[in-house]
N, CA, C and O of each residue as an XYZ file, in Angstrom:
868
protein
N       0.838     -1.207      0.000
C       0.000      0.000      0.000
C       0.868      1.249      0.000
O       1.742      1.300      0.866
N       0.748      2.269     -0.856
C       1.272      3.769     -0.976
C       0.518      4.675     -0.455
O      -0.515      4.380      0.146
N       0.892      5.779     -0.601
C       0.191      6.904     -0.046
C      -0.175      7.675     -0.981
O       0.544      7.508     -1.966
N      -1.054      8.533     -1.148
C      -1.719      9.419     -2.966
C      -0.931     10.494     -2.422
O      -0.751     10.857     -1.260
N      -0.273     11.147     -4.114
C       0.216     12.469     -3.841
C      -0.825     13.437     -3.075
O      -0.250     14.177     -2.277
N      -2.100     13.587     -3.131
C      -2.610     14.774     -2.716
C      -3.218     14.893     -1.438
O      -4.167     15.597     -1.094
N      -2.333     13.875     -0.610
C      -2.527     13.282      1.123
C      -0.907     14.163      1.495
O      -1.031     14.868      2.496
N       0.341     14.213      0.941
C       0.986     14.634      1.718
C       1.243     16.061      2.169
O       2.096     16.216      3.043
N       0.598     17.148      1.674
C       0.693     17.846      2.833
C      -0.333     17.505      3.567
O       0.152     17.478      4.699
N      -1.563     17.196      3.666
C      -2.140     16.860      4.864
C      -1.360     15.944      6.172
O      -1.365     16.175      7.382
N      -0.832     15.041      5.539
C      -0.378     14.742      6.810
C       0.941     14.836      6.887
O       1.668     13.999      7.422
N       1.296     15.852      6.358
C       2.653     16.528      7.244
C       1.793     17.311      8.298
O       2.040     17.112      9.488
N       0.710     18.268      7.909
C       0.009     19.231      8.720
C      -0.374     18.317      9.985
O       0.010     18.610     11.118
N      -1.129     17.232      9.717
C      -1.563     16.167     10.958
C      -0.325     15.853     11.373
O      -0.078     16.847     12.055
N       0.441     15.302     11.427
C       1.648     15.265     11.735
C       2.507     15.896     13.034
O       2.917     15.493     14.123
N       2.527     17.202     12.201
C       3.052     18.695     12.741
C       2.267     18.638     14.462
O       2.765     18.620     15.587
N       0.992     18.627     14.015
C       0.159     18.640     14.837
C      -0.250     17.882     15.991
O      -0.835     18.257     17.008
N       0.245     16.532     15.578
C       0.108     15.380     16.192
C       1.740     15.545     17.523
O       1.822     15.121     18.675
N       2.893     16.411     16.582
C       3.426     16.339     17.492
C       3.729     17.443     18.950
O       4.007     17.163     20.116
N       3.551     18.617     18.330
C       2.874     19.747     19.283
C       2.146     18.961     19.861
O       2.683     18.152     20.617
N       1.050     18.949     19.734
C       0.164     18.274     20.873
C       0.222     17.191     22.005
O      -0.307     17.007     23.101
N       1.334     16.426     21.003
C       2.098     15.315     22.416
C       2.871     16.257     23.165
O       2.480     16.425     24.320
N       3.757     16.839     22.840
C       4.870     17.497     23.194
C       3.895     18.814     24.470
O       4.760     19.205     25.253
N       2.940     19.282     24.709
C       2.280     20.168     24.965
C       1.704     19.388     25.986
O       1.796     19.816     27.136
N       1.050     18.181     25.749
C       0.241     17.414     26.779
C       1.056     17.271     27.958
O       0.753     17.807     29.024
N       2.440     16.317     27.736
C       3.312     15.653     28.278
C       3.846     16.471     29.099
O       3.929     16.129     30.279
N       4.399     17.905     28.628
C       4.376     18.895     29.295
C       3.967     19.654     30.604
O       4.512     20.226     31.547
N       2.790     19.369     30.179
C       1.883     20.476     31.204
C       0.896     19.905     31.684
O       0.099     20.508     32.402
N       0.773     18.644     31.374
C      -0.435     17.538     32.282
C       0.182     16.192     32.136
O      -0.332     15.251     31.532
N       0.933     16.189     32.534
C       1.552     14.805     33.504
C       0.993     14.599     35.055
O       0.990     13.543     35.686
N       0.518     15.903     35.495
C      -0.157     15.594     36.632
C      -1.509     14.853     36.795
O      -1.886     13.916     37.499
N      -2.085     15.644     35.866
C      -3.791     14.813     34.903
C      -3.598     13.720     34.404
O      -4.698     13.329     34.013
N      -2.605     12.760     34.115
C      -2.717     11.681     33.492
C      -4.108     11.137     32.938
O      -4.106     10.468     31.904
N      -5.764     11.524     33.873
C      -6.668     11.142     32.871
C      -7.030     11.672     32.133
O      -7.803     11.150     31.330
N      -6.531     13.406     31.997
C      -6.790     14.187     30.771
C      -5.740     14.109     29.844
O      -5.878     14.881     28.895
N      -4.603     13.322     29.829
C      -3.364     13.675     29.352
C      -3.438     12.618     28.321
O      -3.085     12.933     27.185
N      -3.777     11.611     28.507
C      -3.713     10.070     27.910
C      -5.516     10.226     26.570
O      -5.813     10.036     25.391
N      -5.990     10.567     27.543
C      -7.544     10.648     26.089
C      -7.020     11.673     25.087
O      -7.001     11.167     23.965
N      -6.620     12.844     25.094
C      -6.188     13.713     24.659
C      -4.972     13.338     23.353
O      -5.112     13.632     22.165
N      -3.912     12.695     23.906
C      -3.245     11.953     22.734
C      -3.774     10.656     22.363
O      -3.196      9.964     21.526
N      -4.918     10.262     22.981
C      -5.399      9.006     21.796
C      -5.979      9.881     20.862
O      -5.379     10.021     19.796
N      -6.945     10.452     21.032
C      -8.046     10.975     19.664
C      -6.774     11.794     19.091
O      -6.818     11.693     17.865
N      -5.650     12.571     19.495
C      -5.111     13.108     18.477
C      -4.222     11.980     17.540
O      -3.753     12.088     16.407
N      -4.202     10.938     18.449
C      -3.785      9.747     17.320
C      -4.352      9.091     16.134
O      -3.788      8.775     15.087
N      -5.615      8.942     16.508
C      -6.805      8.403     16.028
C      -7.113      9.303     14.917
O      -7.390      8.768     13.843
N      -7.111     10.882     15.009
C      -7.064     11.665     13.951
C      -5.656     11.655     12.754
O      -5.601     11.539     11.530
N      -4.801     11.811     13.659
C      -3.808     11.591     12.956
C      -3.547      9.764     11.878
O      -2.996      9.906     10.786
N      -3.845      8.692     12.175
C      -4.081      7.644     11.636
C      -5.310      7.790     10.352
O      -5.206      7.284      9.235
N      -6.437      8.593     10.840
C      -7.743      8.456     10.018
C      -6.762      9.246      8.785
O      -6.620      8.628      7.730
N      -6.031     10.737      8.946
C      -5.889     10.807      7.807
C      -4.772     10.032      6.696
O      -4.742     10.053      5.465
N      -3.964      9.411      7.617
C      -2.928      8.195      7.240
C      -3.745      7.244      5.711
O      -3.440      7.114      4.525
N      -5.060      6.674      6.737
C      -5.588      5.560      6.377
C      -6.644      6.582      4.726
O      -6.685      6.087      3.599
N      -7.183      7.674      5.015
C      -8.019      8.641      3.912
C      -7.491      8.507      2.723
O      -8.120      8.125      1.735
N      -5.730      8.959      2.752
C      -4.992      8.903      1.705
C      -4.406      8.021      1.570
O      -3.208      8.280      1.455
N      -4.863      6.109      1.474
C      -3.786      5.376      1.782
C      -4.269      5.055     -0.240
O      -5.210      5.481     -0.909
N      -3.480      4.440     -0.479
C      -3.671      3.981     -2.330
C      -3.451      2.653     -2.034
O      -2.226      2.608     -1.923
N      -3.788      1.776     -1.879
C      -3.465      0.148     -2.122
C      -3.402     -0.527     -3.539
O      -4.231     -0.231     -4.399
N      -2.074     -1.736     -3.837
C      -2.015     -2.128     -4.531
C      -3.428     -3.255     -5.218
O      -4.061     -4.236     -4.828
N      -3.395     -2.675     -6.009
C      -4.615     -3.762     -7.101
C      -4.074     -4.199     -8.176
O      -3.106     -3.637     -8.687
N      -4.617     -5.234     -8.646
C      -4.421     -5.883     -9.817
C      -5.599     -5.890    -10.564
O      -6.522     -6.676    -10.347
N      -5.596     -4.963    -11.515
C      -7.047     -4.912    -12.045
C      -7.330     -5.969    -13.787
O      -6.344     -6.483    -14.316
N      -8.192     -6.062    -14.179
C      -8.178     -6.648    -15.185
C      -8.930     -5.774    -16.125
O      -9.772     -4.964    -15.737
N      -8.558     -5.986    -17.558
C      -9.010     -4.998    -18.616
C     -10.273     -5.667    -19.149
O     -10.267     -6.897    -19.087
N     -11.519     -4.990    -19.739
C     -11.979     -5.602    -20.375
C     -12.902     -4.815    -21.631
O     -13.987     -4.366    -21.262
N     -12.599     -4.665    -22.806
C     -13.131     -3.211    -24.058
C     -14.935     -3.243    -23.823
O     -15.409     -2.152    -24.140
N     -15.767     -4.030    -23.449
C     -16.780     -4.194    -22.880
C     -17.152     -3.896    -22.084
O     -18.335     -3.703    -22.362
N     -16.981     -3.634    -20.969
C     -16.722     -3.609    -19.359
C     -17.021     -2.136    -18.453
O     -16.175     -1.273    -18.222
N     -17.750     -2.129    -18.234
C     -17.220     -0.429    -17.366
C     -17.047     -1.153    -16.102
O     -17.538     -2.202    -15.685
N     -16.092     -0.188    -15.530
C     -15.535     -1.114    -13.956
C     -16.252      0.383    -12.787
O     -16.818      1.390    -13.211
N     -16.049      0.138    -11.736
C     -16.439      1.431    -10.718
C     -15.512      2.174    -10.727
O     -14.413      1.899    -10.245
N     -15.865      3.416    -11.373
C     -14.405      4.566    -10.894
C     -14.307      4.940     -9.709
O     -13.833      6.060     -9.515
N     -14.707      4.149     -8.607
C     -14.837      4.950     -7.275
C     -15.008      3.757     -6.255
O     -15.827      2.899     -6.583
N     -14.347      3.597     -5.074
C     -14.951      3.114     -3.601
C     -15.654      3.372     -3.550
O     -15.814      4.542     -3.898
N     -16.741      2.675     -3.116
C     -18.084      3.371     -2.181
C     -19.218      2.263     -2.042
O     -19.037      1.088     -2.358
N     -20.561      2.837     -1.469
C     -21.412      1.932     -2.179
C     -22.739      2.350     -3.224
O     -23.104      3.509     -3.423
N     -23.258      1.327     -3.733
C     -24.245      2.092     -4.913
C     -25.575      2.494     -4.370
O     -26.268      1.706     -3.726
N     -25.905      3.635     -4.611
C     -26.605      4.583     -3.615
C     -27.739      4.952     -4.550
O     -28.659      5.416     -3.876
N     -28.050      4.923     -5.932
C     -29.155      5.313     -6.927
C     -28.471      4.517     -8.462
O     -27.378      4.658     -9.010
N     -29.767      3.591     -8.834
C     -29.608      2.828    -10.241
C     -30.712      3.301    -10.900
O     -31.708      2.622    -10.651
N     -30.954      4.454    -11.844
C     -32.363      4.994    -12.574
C     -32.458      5.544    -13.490
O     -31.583      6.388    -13.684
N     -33.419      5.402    -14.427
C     -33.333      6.226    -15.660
C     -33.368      7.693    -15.531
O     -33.874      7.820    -14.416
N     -33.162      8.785    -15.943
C     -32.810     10.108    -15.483
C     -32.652     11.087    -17.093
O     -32.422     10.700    -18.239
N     -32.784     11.831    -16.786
C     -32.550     13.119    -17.517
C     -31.419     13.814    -17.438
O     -31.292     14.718    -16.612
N     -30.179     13.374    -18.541
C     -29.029     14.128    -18.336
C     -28.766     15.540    -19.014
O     -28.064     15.408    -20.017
N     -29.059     16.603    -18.801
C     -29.124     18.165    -19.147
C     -27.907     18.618    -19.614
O     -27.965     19.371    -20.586
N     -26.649     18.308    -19.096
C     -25.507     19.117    -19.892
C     -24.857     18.642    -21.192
O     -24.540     19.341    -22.154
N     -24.726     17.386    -21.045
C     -23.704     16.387    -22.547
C     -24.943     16.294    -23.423
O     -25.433     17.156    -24.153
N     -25.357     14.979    -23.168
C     -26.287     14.316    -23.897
C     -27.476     14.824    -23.748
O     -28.115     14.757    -24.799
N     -28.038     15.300    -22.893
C     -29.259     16.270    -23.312
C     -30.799     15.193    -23.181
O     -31.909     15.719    -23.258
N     -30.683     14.126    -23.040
C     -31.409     13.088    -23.355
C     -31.210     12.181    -21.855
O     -30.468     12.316    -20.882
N     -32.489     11.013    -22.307
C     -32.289     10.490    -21.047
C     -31.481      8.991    -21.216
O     -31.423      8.303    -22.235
N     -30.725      8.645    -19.536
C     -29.466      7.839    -19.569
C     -29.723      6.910    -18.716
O     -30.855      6.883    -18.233
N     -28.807      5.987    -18.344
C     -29.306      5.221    -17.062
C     -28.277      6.195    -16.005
O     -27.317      6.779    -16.508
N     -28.509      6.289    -14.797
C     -27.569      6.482    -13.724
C     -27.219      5.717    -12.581
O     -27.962      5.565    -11.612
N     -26.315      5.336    -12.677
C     -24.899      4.788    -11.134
C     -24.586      5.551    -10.585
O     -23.873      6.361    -11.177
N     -24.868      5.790     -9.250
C     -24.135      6.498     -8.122
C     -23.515      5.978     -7.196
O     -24.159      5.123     -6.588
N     -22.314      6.201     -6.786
C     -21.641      5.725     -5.918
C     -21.338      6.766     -5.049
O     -20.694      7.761     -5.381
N     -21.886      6.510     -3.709
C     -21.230      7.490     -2.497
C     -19.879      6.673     -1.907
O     -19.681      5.475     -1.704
N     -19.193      7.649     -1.758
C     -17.969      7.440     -1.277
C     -17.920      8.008      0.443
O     -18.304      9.169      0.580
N     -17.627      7.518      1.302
C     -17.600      7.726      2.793
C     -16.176      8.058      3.230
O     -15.131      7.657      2.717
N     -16.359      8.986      4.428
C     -14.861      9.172      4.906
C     -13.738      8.674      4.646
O     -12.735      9.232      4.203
N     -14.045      6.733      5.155
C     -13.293      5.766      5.533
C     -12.901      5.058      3.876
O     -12.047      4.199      3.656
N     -13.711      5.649      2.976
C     -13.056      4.674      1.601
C     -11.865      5.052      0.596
O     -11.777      6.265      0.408
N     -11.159      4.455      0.080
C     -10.664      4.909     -0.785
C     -11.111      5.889     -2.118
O     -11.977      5.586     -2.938
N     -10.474      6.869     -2.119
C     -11.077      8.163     -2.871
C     -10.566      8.551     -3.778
O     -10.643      9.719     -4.161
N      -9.816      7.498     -4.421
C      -9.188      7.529     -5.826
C     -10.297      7.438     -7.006
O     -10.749      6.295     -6.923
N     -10.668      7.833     -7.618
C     -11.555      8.051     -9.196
C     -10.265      7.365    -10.540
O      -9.171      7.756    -10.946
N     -11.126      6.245    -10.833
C     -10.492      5.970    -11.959
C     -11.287      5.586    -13.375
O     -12.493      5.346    -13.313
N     -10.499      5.528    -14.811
C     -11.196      5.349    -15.840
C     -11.983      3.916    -15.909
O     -11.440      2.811    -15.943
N     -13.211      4.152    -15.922
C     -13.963      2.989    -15.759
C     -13.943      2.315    -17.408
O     -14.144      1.107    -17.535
N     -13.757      2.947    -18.297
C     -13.230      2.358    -19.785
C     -12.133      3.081    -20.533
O     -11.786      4.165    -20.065
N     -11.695      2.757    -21.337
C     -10.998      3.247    -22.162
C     -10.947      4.172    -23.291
O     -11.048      3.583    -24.367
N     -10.818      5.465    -23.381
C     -11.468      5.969    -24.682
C     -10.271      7.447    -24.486
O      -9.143      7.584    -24.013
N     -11.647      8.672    -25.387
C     -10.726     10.112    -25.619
C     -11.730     10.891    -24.419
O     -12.756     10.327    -24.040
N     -11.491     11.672    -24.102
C     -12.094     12.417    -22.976
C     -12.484     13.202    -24.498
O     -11.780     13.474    -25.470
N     -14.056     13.434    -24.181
C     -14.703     14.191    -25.532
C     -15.351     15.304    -25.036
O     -16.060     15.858    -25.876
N     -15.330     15.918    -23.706
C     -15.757     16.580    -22.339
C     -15.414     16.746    -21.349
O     -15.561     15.927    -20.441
N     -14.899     17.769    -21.242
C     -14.796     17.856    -19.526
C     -14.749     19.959    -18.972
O     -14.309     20.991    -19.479
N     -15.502     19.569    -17.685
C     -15.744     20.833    -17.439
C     -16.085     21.023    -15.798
O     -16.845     20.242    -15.226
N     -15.667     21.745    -15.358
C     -15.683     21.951    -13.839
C     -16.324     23.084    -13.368
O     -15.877     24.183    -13.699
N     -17.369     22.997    -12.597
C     -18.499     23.643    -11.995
C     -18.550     23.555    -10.647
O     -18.981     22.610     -9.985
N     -17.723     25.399     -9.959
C     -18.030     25.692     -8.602
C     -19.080     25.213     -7.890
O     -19.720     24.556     -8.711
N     -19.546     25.166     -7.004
C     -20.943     25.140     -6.430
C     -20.900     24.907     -4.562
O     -20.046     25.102     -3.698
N     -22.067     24.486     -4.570
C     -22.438     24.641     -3.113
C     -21.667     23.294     -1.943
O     -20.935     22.490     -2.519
N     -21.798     23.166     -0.878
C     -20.722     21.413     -0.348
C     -22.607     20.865      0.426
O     -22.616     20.887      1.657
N     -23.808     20.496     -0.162
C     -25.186     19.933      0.462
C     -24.445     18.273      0.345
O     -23.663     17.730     -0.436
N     -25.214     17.854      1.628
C     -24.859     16.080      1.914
C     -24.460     15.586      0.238
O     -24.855     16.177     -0.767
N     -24.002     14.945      0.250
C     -23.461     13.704     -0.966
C     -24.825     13.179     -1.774
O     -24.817     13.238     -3.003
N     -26.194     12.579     -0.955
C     -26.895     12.065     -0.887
C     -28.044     13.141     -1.286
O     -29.124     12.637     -1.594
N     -27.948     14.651     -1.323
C     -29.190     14.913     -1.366
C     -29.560     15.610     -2.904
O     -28.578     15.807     -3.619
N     -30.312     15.826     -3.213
C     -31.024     15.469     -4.312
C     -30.495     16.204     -5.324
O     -30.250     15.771     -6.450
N     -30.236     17.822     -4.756
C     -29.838     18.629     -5.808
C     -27.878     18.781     -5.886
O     -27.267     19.575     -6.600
N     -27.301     17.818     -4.978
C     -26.279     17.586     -4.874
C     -25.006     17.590     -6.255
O     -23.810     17.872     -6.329
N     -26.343     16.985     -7.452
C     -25.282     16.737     -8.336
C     -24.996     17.707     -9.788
O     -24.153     17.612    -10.681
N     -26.651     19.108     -9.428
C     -26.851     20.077     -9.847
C     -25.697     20.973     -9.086
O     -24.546     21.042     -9.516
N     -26.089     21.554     -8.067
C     -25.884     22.982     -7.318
C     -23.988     22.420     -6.709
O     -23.045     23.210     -6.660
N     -23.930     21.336     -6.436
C     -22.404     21.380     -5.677
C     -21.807     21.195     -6.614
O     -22.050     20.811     -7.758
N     -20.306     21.737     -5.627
C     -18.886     21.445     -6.517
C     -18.607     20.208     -7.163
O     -18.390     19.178     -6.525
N     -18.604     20.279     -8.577
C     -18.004     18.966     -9.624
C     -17.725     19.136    -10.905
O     -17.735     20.160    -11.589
N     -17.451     17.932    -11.192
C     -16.766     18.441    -12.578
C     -17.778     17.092    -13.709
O     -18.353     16.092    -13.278
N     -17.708     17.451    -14.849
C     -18.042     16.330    -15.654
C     -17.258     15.962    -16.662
O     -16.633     16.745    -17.377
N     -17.262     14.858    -16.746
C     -16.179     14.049    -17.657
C     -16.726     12.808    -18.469
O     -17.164     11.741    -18.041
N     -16.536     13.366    -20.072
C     -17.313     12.404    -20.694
C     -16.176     11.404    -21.525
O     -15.243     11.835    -22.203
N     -16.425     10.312    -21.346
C     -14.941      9.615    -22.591
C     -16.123      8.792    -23.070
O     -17.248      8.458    -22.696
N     -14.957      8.578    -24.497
C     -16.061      7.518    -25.543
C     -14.617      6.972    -26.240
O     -13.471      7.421    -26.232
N     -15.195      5.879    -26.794
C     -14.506      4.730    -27.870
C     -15.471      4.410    -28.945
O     -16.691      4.572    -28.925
N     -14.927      4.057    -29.635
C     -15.886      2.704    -30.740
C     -17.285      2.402    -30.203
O     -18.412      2.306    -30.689
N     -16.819      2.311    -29.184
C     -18.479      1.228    -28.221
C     -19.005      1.857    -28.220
O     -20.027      1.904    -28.904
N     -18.491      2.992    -27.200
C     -19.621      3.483    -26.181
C     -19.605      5.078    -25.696
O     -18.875      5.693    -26.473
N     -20.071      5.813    -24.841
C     -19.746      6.503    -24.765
C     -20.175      7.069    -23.519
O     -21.379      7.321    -23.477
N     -19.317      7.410    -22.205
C     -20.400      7.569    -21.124
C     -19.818      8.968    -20.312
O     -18.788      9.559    -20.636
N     -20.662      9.327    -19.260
C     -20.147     10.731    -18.513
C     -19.804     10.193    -17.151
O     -20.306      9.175    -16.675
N     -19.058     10.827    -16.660
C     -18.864     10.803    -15.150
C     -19.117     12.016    -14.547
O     -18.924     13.055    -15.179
N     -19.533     12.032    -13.383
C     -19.205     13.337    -12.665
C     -18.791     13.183    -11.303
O     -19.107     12.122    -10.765
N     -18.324     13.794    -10.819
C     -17.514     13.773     -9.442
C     -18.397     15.135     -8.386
O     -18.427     16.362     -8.288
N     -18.840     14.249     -7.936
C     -19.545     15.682     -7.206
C     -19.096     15.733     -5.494
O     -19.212     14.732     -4.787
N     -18.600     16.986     -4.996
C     -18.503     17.057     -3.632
C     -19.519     16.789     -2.476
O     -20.737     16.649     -2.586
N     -18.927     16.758     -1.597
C     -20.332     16.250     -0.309
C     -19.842     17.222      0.650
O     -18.836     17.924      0.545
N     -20.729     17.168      1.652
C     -20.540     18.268      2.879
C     -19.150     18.650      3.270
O     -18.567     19.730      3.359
N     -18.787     17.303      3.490
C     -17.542     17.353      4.182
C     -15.492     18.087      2.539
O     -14.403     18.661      2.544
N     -16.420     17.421      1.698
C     -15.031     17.600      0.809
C     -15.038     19.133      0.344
O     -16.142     19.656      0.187
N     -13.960     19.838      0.128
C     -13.806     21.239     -0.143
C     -12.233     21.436     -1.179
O     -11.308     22.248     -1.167
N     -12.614     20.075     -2.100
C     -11.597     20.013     -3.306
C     -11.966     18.718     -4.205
O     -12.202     17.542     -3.928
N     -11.910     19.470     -5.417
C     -12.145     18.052     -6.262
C     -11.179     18.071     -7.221
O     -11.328     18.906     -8.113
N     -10.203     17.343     -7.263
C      -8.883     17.421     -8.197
C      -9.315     16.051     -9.284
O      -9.822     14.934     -9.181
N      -8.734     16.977    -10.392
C      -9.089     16.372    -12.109
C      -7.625     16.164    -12.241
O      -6.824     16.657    -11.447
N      -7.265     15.379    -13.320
C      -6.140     15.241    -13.954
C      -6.196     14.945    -15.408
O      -5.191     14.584    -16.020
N      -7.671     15.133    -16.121
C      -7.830     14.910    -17.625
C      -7.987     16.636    -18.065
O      -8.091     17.607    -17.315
N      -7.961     16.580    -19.418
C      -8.857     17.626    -19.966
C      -9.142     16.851    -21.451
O      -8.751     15.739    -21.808
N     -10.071     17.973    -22.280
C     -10.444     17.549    -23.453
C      -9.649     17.364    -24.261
O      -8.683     18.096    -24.475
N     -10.075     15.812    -25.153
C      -8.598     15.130    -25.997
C      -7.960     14.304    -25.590
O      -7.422     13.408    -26.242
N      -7.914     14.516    -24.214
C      -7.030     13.224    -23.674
C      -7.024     11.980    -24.178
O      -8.088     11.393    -23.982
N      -5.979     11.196    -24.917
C      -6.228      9.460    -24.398
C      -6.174      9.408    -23.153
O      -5.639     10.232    -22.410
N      -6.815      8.278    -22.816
C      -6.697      7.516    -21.168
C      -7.031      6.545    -21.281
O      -7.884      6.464    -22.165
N      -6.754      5.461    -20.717
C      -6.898      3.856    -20.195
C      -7.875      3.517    -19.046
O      -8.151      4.386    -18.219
N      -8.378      2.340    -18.976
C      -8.982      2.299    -18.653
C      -8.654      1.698    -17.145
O      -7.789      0.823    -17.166
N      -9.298      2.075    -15.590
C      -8.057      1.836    -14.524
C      -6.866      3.255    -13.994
O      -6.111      3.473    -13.047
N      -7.231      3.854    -15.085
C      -6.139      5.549    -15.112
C      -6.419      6.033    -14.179
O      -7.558      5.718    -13.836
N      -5.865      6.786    -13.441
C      -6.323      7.575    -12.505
C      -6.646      9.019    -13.019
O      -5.720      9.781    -13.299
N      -8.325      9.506    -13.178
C      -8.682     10.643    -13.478
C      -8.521     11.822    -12.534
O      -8.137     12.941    -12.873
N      -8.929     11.365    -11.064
C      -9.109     12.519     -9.988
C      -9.133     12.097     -8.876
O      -9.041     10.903     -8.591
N      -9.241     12.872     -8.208
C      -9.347     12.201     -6.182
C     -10.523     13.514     -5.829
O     -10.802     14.522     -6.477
N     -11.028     13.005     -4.552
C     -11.839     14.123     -3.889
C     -11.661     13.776     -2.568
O     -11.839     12.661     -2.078
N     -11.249     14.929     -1.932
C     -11.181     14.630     -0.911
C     -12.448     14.620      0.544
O     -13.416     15.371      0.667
N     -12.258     14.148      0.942
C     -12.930     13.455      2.634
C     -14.664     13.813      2.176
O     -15.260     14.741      2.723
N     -15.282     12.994      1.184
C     -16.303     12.325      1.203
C     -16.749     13.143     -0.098
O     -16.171     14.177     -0.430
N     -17.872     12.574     -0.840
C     -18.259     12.365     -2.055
C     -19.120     11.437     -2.836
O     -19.550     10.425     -2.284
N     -19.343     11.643     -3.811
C     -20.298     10.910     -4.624
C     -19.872     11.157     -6.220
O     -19.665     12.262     -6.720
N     -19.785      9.794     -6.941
C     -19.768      9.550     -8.530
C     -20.284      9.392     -9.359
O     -20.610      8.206     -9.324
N     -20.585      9.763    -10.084
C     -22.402      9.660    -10.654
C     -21.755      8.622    -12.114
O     -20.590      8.704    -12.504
N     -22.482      7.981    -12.545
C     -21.763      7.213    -14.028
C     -23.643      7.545    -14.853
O     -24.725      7.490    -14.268
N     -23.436      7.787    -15.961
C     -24.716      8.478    -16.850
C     -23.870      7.206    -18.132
O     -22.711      7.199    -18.546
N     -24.861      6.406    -18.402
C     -24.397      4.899    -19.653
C     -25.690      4.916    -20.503
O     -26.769      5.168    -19.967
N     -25.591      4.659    -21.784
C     -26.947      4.279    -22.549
C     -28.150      3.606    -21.965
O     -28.045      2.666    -21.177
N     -28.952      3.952    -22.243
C     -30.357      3.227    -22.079
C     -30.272      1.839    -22.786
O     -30.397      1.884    -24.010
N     -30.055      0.456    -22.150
C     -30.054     -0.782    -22.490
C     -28.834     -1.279    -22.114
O     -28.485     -2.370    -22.567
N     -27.917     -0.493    -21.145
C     -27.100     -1.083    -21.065
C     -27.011     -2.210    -19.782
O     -27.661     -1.806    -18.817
N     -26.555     -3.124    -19.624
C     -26.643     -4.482    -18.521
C     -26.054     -4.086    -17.144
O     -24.839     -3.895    -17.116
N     -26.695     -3.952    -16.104
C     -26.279     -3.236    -15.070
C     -25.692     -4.678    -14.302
O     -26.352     -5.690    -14.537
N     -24.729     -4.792    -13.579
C     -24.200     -5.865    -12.937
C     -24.275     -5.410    -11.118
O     -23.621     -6.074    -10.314
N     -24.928     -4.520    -10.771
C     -24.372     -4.264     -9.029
C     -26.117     -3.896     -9.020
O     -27.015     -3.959     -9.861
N     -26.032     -3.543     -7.783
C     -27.676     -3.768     -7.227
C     -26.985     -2.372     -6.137
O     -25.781     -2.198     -5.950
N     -28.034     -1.569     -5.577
C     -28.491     -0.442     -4.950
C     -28.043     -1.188     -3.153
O     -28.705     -2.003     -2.511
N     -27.262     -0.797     -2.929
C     -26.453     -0.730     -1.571
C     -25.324     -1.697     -1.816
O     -24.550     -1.791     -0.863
N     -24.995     -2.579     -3.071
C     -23.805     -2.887     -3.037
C     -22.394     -1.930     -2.586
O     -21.964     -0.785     -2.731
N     -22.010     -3.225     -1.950
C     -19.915     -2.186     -2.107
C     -19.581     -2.354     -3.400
O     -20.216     -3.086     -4.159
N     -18.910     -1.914     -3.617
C     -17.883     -1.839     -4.874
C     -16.322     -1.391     -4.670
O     -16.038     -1.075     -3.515
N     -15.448     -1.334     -5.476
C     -14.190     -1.219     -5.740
C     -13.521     -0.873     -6.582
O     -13.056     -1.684     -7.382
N     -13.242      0.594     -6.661
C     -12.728      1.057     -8.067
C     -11.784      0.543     -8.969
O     -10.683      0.326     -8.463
N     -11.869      0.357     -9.832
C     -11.466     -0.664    -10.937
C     -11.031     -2.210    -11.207
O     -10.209     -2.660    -12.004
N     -12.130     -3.067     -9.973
C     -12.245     -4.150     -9.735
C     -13.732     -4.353     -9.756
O     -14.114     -5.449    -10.166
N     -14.603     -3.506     -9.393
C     -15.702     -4.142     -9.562
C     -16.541     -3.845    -11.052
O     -16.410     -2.938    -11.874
N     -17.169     -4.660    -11.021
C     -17.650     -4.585    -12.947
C     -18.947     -3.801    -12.725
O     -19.699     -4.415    -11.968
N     -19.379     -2.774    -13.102
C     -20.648     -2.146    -13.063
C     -21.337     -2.353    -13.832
O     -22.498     -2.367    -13.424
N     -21.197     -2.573    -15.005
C     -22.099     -2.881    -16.140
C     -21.702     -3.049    -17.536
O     -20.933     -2.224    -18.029
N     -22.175     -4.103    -18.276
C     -21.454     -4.481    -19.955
C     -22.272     -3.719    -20.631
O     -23.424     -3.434    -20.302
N     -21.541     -3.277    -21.853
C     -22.246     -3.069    -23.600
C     -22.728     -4.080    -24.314
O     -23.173     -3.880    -25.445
């Protein structure tokens, strides 16, 4: 397991912090020992959570030109036909995946193609989960296509995240498994696929970004 570039200054900052705060406790409440000891657990416990936020673990993923895989940890939170307003204009199926504190928050290419779209839209940080979440909050949309197929992603922020980092723009090749973006400390992925396409995960499944199969062409 590695660590994602866009975890280390955070936890140099946790870090920093983690050690002032021992250094400060130990200090000046050695007499308190029962305030002294809770005090550096939770600053441990914080300091570990963000360890574990930005951790990247090794995978072995498998390719498949058919295949869309999950660009995201999380679990599947909405499977429905929908009205997509910015790309396609028309209606799509939609995959959502919420992503939680505790998951891995790496975004990757769920197929292979040219990025034929992409565009990033300020907005508001409302729960992950709530309705106008994937209108009004911070995200970006990202459409790639091939031969096959052709689908959108969007990355939308949740209460807690206050950054959504891209690494495509329009034109790009990319692979499929690539790493497009990260968001940090909680979120939601929206996947927008043709009408008829074979959905493979069911509505509160886990999943696993670029191990679990979401759905064939």
């Amino acid at each position: 397991m590695k660590l994602h570039r866009e975890g280390y200054k955070y936890i140099l900052i946790a870090s920093l912090l983690w050690a002032i705060i021992f250094y400060v406790s130990t200090e000046f409440l050695m007499d308190w020992p029962w305030l002294m000891w809770p005090i550096q657990f939770v600053c441990f416990l914080l300091w570990f959570w963000v360890i574990w936020f930005f951790r990247l673990p090794n995978r072995n993923f498998v390719h498949g030109e058919n295949t869309i895989y999950a660009p995201a940890d999380g679990k599947v939170v909405v499977i429905e036909e929908t009205f997509e307003p910015e790309y396609f204009k028309d209606k799509r199926l939609q995959v959502s995946i919420f992503m939680s504190p505790l998951n891995v928050h790496v975004n990757r290419n769920p197929i292979s193609g040219v990025i034929n779209y992409m565009k990033y839209h300020p907005g508001k940080y409302l729960v992950a989960w709530h309705p106008k979440s994937s209108t009004e909050n911070e995200r970006t949309t990202i459409v790639i296509g091939n031969d096959k197929m052709e689908i959108l992603m969007r990355q939308i922020a949740g209460a807690l995240a206050r950054r959504i980092c891209f690494y495509v723009k329009k034109g790009d090749q990319v692979k499929q498994h690539e790493e497009f973006g990260f968001i940090r400390f909680g979120s939601r992925v929206d996947l927008f696929l043709p009408i008829g396409t074979k959905v493979d995960v069911q509505i509160g499944q886990v999943v696993q970004g670029g191990l679990s199969v979401i759905a064939h062409i």
